[in-house]
LUMNU-685859 format. One record per residue (C-alpha): residue number from 0; residue in one letter; x, y, z. Coordinates in Angstrom, 1 decimal, decimal comma. Each point is the difference from the previous one (the first is absolute). Example, Ala and Ser with C-alpha at 12.3 -4.5 7.8 and 13.67 -1.06 7.14 Angstrom:
# residues 2
site num = 0 | residuo = A | u = 12,3 | v = -4,5 | w = 7,8
site num = 1 | residuo = S | u = 1,4 | v = 3,4 | w = -0,7
# end
This chain:
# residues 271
site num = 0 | residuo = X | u = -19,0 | v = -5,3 | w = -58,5
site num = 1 | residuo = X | u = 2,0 | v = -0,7 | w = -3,1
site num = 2 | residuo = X | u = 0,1 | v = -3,4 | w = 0,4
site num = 3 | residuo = X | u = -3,7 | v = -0,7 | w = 0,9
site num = 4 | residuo = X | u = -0,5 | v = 1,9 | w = -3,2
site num = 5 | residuo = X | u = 2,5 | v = -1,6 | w = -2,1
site num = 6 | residuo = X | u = -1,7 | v = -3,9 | w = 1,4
site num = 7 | residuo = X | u = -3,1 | v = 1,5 | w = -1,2
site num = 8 | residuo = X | u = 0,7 | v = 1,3 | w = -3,4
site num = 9 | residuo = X | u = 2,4 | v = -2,7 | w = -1,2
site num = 10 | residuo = X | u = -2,2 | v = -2,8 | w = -1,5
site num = 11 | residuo = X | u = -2,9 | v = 2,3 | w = -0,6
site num = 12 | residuo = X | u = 1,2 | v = 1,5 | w = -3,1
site num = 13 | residuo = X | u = -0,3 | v = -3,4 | w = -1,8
site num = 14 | residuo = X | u = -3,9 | v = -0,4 | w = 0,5
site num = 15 | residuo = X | u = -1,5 | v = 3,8 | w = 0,6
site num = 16 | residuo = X | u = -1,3 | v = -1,1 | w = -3,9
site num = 17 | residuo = X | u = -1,8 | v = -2,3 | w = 1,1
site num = 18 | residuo = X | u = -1,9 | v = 2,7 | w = 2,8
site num = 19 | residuo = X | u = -2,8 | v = 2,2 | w = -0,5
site num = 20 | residuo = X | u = 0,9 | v = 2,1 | w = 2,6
site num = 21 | residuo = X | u = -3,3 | v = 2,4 | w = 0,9
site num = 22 | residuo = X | u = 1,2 | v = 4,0 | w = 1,3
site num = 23 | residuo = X | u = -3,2 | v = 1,4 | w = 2,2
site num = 24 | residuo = X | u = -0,1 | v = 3,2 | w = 1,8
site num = 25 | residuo = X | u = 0,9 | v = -0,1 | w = 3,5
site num = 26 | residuo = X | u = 0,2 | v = 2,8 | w = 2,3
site num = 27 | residuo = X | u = 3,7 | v = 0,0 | w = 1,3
site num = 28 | residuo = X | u = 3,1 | v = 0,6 | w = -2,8
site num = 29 | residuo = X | u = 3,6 | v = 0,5 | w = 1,0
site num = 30 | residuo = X | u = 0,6 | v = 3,3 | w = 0,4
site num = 31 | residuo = X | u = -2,5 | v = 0,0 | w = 3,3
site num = 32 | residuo = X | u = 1,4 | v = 1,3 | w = 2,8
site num = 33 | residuo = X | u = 1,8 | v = -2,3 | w = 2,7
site num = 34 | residuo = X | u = 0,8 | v = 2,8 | w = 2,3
site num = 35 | residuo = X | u = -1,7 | v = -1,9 | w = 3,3
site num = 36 | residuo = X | u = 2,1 | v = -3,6 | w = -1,4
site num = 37 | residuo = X | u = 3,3 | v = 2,1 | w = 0,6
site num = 38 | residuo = X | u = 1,8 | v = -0,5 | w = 2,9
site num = 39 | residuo = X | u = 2,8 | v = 2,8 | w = 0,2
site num = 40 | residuo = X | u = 2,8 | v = -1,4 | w = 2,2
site num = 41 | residuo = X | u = -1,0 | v = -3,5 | w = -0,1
site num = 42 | residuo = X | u = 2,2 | v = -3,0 | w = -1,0
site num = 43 | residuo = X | u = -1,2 | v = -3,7 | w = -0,6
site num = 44 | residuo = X | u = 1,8 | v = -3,2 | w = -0,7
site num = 45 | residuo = X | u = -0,8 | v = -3,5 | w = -1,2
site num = 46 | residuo = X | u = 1,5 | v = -3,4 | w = -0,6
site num = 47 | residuo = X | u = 0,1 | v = -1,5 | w = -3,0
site num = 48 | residuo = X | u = -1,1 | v = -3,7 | w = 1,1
site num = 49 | residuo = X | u = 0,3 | v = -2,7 | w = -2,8
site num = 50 | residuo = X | u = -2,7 | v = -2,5 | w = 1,0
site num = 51 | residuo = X | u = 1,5 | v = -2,9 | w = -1,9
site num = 52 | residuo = X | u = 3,1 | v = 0,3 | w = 1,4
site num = 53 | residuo = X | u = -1,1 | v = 1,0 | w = 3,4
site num = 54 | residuo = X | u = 3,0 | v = 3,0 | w = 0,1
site num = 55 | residuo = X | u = 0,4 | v = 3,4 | w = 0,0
site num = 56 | residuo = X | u = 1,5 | v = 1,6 | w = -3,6
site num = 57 | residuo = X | u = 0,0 | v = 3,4 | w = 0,5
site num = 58 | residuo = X | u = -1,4 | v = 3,3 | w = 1,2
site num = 59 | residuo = X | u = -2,0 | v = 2,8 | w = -0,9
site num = 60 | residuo = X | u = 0,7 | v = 3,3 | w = 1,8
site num = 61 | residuo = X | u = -2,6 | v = 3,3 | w = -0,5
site num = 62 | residuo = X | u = 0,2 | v = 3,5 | w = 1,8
site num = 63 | residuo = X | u = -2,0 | v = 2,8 | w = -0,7
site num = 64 | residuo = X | u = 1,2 | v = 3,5 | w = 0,2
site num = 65 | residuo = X | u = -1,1 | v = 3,7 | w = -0,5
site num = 66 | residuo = X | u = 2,2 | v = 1,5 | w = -2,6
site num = 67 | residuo = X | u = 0,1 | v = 3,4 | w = -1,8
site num = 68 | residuo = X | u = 1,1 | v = -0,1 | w = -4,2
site num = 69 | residuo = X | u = 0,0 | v = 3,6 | w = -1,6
site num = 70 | residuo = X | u = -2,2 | v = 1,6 | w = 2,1
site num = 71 | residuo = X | u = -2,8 | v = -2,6 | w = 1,1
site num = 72 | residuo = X | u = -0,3 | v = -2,6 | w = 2,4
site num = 73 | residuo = X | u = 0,0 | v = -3,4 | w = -0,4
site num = 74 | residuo = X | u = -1,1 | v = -3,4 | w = 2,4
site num = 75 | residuo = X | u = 2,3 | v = -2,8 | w = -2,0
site num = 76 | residuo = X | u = 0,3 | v = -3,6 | w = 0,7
site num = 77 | residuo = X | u = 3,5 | v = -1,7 | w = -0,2
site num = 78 | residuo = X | u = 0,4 | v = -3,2 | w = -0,4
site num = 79 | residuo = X | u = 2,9 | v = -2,2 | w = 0,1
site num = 80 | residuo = X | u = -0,4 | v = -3,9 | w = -0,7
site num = 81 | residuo = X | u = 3,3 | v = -2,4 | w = 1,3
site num = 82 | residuo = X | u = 1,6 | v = -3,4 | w = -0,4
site num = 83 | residuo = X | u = -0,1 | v = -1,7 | w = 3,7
site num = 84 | residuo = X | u = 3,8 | v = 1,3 | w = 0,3
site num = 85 | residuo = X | u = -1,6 | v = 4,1 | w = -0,5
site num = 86 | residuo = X | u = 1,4 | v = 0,1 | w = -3,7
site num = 87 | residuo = X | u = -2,4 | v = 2,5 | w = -1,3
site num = 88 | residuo = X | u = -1,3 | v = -1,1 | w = -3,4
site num = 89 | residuo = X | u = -3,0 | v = 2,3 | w = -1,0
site num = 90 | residuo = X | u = -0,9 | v = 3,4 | w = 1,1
site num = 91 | residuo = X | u = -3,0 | v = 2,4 | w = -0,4
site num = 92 | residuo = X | u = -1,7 | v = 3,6 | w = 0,9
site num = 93 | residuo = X | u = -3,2 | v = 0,8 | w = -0,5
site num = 94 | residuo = X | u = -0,9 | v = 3,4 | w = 0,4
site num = 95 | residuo = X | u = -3,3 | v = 1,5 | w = 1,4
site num = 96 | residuo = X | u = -1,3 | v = 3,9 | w = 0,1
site num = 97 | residuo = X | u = 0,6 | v = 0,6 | w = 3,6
site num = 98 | residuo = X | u = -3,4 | v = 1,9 | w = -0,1
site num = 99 | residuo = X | u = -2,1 | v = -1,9 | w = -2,2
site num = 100 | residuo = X | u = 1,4 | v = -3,3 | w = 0,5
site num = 101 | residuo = X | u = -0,1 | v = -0,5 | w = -3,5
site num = 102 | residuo = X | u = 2,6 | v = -1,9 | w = -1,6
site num = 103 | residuo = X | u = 3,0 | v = 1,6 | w = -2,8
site num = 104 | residuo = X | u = 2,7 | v = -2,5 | w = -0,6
site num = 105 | residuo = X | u = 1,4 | v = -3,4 | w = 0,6
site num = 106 | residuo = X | u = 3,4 | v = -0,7 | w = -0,7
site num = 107 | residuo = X | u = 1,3 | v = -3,7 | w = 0,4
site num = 108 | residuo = X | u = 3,4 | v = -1,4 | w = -0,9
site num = 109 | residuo = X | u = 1,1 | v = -3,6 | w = 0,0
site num = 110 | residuo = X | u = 3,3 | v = -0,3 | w = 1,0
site num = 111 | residuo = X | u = 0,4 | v = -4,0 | w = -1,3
site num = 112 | residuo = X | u = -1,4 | v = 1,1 | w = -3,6
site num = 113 | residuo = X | u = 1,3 | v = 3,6 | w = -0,6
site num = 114 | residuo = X | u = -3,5 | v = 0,9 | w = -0,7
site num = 115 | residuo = X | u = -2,1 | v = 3,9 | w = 1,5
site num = 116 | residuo = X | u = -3,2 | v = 0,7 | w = -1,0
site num = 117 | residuo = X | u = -1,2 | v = 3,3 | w = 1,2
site num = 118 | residuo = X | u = -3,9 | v = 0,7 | w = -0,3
site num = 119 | residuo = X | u = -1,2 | v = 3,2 | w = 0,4
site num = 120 | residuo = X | u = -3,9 | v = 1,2 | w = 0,2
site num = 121 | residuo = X | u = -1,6 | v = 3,5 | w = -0,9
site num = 122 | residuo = X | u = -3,9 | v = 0,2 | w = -0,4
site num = 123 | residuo = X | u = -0,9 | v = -3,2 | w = -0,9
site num = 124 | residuo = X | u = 3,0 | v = -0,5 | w = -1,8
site num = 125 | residuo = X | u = 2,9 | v = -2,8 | w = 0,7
site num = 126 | residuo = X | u = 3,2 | v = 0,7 | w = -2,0
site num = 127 | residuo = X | u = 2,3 | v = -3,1 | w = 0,3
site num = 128 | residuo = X | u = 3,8 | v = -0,5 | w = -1,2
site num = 129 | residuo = X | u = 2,3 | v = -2,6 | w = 0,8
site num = 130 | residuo = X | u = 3,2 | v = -0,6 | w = -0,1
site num = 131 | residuo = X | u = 1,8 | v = -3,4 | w = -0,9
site num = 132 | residuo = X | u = 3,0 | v = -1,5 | w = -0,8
site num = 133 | residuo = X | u = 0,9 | v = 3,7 | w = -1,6
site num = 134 | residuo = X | u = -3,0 | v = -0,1 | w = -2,0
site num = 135 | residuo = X | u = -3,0 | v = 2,7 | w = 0,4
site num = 136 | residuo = X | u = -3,8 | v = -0,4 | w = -0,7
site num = 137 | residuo = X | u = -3,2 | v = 2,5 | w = 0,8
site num = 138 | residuo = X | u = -3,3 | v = 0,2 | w = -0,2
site num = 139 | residuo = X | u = -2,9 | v = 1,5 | w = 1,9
site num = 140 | residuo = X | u = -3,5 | v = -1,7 | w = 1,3
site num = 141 | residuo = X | u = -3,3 | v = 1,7 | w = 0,5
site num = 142 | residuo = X | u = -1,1 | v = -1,3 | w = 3,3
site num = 143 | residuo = X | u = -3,4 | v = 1,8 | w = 0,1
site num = 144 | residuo = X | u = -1,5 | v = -1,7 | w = -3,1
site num = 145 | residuo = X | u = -0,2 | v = -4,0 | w = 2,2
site num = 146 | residuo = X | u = 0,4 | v = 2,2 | w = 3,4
site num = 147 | residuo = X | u = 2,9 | v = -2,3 | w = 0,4
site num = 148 | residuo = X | u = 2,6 | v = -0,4 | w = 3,1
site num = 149 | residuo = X | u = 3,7 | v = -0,3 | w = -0,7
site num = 150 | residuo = X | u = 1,5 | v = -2,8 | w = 2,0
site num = 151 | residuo = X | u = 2,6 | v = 1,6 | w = 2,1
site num = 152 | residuo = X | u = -3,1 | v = 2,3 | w = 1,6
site num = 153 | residuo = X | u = -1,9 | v = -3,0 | w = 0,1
site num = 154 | residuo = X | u = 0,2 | v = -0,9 | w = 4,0
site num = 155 | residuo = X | u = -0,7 | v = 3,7 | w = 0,5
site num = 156 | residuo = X | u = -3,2 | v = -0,7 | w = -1,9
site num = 157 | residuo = X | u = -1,2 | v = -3,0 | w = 1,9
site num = 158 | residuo = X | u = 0,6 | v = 2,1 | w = 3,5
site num = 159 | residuo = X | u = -2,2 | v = 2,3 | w = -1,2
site num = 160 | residuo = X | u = -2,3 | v = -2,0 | w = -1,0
site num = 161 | residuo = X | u = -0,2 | v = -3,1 | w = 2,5
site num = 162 | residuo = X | u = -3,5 | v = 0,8 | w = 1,6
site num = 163 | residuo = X | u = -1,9 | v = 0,2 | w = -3,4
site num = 164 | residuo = X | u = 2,4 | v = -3,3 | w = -1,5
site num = 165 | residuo = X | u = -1,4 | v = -1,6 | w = 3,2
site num = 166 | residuo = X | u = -3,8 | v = 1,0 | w = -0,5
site num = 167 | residuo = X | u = -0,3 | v = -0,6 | w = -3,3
site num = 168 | residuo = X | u = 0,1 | v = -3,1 | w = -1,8
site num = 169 | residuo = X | u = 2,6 | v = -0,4 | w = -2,9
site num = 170 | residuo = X | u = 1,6 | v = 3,5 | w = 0,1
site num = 171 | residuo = X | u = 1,0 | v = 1,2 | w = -3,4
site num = 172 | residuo = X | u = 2,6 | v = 2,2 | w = -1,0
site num = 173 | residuo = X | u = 2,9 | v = 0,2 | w = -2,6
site num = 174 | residuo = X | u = 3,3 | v = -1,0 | w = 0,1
site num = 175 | residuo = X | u = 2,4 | v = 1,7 | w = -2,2
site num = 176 | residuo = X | u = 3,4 | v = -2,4 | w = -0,2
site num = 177 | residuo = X | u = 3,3 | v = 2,4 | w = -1,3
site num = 178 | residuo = X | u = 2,2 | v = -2,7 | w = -0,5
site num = 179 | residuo = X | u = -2,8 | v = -2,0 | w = -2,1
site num = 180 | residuo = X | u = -0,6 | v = 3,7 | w = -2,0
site num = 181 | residuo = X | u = 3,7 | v = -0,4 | w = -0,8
site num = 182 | residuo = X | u = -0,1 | v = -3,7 | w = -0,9
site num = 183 | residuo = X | u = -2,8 | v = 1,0 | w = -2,4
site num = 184 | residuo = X | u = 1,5 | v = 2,6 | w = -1,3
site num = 185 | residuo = X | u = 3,4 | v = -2,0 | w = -1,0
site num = 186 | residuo = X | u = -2,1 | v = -1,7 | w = -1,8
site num = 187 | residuo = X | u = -2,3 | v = 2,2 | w = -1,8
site num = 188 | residuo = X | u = -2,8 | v = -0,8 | w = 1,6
site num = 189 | residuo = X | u = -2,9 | v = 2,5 | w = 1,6
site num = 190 | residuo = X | u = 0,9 | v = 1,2 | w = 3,4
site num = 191 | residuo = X | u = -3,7 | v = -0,1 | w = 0,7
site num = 192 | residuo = X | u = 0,5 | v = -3,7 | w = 0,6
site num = 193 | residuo = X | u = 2,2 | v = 0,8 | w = 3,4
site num = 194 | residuo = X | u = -3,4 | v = 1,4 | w = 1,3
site num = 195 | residuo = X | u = -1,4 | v = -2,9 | w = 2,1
site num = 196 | residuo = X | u = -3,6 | v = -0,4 | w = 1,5
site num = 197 | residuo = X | u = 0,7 | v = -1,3 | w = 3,6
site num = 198 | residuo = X | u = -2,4 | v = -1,3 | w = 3,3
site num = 199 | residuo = X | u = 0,8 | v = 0,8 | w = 3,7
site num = 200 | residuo = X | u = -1,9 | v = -2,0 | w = 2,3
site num = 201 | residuo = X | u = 0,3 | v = -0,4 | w = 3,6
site num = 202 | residuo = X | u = 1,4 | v = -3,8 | w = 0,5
site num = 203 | residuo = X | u = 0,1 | v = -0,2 | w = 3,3
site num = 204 | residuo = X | u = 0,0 | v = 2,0 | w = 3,7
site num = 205 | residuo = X | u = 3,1 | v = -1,2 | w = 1,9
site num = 206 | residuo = X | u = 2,0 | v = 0,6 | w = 3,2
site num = 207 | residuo = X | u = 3,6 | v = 0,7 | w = -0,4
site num = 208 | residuo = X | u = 3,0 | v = -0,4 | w = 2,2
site num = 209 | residuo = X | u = 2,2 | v = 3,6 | w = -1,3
site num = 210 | residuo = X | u = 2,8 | v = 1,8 | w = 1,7
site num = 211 | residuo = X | u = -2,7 | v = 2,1 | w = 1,3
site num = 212 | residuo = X | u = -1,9 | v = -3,0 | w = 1,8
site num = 213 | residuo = X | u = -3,2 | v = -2,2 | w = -0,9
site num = 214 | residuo = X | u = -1,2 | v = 2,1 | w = -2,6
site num = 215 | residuo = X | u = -3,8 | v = -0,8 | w = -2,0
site num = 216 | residuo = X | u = 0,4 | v = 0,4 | w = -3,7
site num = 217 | residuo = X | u = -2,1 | v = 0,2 | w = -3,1
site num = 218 | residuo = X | u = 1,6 | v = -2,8 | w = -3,3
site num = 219 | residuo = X | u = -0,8 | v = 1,7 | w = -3,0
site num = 220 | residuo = X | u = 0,2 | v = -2,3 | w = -3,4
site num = 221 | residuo = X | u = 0,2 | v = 1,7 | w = -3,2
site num = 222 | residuo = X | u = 0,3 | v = -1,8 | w = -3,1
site num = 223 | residuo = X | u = -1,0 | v = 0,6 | w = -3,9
site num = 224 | residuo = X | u = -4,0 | v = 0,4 | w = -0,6
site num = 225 | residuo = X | u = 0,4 | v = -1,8 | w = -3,0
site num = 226 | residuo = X | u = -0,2 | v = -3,9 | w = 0,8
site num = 227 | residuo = X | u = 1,1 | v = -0,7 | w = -3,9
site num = 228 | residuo = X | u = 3,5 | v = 1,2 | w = 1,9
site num = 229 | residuo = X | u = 0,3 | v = -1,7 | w = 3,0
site num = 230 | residuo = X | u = -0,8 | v = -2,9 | w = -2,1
site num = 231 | residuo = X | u = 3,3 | v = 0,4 | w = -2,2
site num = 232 | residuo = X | u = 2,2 | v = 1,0 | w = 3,1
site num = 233 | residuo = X | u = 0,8 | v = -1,6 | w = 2,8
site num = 234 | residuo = X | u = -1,0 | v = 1,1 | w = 3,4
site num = 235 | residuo = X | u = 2,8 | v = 1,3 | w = 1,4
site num = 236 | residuo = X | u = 0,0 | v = 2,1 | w = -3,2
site num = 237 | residuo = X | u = -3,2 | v = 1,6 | w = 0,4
site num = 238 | residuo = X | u = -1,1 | v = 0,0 | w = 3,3
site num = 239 | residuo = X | u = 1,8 | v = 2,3 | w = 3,0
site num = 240 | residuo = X | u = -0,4 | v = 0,2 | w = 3,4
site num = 241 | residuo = X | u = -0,1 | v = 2,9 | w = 2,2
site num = 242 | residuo = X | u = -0,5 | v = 0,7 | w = 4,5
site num = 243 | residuo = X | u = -0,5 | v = 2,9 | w = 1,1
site num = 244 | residuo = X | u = -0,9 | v = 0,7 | w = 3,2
site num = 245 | residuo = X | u = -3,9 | v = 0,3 | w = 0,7
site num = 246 | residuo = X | u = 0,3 | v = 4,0 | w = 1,7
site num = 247 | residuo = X | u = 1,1 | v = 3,3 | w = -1,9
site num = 248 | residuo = X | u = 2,6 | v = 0,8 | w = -1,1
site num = 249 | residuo = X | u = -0,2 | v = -4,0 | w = -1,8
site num = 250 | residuo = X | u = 3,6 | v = -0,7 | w = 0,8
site num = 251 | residuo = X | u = 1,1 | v = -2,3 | w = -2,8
site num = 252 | residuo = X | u = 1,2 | v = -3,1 | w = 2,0
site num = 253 | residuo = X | u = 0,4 | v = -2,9 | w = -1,8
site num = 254 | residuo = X | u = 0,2 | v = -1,1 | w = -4,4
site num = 255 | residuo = X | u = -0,1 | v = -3,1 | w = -1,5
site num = 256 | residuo = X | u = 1,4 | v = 0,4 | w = -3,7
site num = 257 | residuo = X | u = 1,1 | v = -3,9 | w = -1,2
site num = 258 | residuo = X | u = 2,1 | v = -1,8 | w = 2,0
site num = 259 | residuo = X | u = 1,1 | v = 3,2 | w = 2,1
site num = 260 | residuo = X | u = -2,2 | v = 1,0 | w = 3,2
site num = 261 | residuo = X | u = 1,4 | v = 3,7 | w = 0,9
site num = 262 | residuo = X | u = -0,6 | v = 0,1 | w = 4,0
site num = 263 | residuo = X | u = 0,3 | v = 3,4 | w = 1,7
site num = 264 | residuo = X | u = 2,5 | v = 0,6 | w = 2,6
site num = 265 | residuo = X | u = 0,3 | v = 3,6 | w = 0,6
site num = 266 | residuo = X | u = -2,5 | v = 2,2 | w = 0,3
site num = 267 | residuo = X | u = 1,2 | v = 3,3 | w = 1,6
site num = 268 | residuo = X | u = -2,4 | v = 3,1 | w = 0,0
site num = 269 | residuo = X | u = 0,9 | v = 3,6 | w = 0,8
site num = 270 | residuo = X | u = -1,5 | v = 1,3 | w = 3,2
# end
């Protein structure tokens, strides 16, 4: 997810100035439980499909497993993203209270620009340090304040809630953006700014040739509330795409971040 995130937050710091970006209450935050969007024992793959190019540039690999770390159990999700020859380039675990389903840490490391950044979460609390090119920065973020949703739990959060994104008409929540916090705070600028006000809407219903079969699925848009912002940015930018299929559990099985369509071709669930 690094890379949908780094597309997203990579012009944006330029014009969030220019953006009167409105926080409302909502009734979902972060630290909600995703215990029924955890699939111990599962494993899913995609292509990475360039569409201008028409070819295939790599994979992304995720299994989730039930782990125990001084004393309590854990459901994580490992993933593993790949050059088309399986050269692993970025890696990341994201940990979940086997019982509550309620997420801890994230740890992600990028192989290609010697950069970690661990997040960890306790309350409402994020804690966040990363690690770069031998230099170390910190800082934490109250998520309860804008109710917001980090954006490596982010899918998690649209399983969860597909069937009231699909009922209601622009869907609001928060996105909270690590990498832009970071950005922001190189900079010395407020980390508030990495909070962004987003829509989910239902795009489209759609049938879907997967690796299981003919499949119907549910394309959720979501893109910035603020239309000052998808003024200054260009589309691809802004706006992502995700498919998930139209029956729980909401399998994730296609995304559309810029020129990159990421197509599921493994879906394996434990018995």
């Amino acid at each position: 997810m690094r890379n949908l995130e780094k597309i997203f937050s990579q012009k944006i710091i330029f014009n969030l100035f220019l953006v009167c970006i409105m926080i409302q209450p909502e009734s979902v935050d972060a630290m909600d439980s995703y215990i029924r969007e955890l699939l111990p024992g599962s494993r899913t793959s995609f292509k990475h499909w360039n569409l201008e190019r028409s070819e295939v540039t790599g994979f992304s690999h995720y299994h989730y497993e039930e782990l125990f770390k001084e004393g309590a159990r854990f459901v994580v999700e490992k993933n593993e993203n790949t050059k088309p020859d399986g050269e692993v380039f970025t890696r990341k675990t994201l940990w979940f209270e086997s019982d509550s389903g309620v997420p801890k840490w994230y740890e992600e490391e990028d192989l290609r620009e010697d950069f970690r950044i661990v997040n960890t979460y306790s309350m409402k609390m994020m804690k966040t340090r990363l690690e770069k090119s031998g230099n170390v920065m910190e800082f934490e973020t109250d998520l309860s304040k804008e109710k917001a949703v980090p954006f490596e739990v982010v899918i998690f959060f649209l399983r969860k809630n597909l069937i009231n994104i699909v009922q209601t008409e622009d869907y609001l929540f928060t996105l909270f953006l690590p990498l832009l916090a970071l950005e922001l705070e190189e900079k010395g600028l407020p980390r508030s700014m990495s909070m962004i006000r987003m829509v989910a809407e239902l795009k489209e219903k759609i049938n879907l040739e997967t690796t299981l079969g003919r499949m119907k699925g549910l394309k959720i848009l979501i893109f910035p509330q603020s239309g000052i912002l998808r003024a200054l940015l260009p589309r691809e930018k802004t706006h992502f795409e995700f498919t998930f299929s139209a029956e729980a559990p909401y399998h994730l099985l296609e995304f559309e971040v810029g020129e990159t369509r990421h197509i599921l071709t493994q879906l394996f669930l434990k018995q």
